[in-house]
N, C-alpha and C positions, 0 to 999 in steps of 0.2 A: 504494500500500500504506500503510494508513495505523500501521502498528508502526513501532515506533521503538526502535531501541536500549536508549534510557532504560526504555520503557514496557514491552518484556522482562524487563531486569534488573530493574525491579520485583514483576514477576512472580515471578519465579524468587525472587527473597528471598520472598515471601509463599508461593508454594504450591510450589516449588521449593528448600527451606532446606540439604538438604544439598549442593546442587549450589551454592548462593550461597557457603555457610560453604568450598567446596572452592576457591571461586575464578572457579566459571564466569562468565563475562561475557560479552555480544553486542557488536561493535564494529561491525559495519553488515548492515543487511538492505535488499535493492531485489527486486521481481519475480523476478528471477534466480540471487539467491546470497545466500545467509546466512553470518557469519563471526562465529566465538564462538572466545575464547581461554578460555587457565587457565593459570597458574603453579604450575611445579614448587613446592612449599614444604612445610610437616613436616604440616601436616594432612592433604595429599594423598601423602605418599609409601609406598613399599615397603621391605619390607629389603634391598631390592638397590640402594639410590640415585636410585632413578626413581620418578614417576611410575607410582600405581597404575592396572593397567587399567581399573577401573572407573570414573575418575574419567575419563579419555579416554571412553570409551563415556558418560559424561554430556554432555561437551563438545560430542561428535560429533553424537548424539543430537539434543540442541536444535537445532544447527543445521539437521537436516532438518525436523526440527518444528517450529519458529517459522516456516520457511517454509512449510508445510505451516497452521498456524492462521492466520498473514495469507492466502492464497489463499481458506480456507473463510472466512473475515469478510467479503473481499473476494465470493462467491460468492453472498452474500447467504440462502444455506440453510445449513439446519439437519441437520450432516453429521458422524456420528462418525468417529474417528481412531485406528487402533491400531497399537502394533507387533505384528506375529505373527510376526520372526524377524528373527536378525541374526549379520553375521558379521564380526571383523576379523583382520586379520594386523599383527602389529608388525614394523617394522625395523629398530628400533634403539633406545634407552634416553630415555627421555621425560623432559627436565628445561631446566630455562628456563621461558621462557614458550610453549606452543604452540598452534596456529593451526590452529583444524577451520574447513574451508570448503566448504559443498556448493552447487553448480551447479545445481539439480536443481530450480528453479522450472517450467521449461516441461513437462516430466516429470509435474508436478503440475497445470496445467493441462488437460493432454490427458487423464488420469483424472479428475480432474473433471466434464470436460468427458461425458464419457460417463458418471458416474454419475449424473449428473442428467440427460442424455437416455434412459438405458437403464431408472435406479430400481435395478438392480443394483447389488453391491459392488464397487470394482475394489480392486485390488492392484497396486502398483508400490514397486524397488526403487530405494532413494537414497542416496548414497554420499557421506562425509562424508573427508576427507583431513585428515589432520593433522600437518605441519611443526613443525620447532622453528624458534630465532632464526636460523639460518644457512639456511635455505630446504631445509634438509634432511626430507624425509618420516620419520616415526617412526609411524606408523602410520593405516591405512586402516579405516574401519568401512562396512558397508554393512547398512543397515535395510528390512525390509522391512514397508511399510503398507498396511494395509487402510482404506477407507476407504466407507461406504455412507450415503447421502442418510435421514435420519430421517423416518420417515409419522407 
């Protein structure tokens, strides 16, 4: 895979600014799993002392899609990307620093894999978990992407 961390977070500040200015950051991506933190702090917070949900759903977000654009680079085609839905649940109050981590590379290959054998769009759903400092879950997002090979 040839993304890198750095070459994300570039990204993101350039065509991604509010999610840079909130904090997001990639701390490693391989084949397999993407992990993007954020820090609780006053640009991202709520009236309740946490961590706005939206800013978590940015966090969560990249990390299924950066894994999700390395794949299609790596793919070598020319394949659009969208979300058409998503859902999370919270469990508790988002502050610190927190840690979205989605597993969901091989996920991404197997659609793939069939959009360009088939020429149809597939859809498949990727789920991004997010921890605070104490390895405690504060909340789960799950995104769902459509994905179809460009003629």
């Amino acid at each position: 895979m040839n993304l890198t961390p750095r070459k994300l977070n570039a990204f993101t500040m350039y065509k991604l600014p509010a999610a840079f200015i909130c904090g997001v950051r990639t701390r490693h991506i391989d084949a397999g799993k993407c992990i993007v933190t954020v820090k609780y702090k006053w640009i991202n917070t709520n009236p309740f002392k946490s961590m706005f949900w939206a800013v978590q759903g940015m966090a969560a977000e990249f990390s299924t899609g950066a894994l999700m654009i390395g794949k299609i680079q790596e793919s070598g085609k020319r394949i659009s990307m969208l979300v058409t839905s998503n859902t999370a649940t919270f469990t508790k109050k988002a502050t610190g620093r927190i840690t979205f981590t989605c597993n969901d590379g091989p996920l991404i290959d197997q659609a793939l894999k069939k959009a360009i054998e088939t020429g149809e769009g597939q859809t498949l759903w990727m789920k991004s978990v997010g921890v605070n400092e104490e390895g405690i879950e504060v909340s789960t997002f799950n995104f769902e992407w459509s994905i179809k090979v460009k003629s």
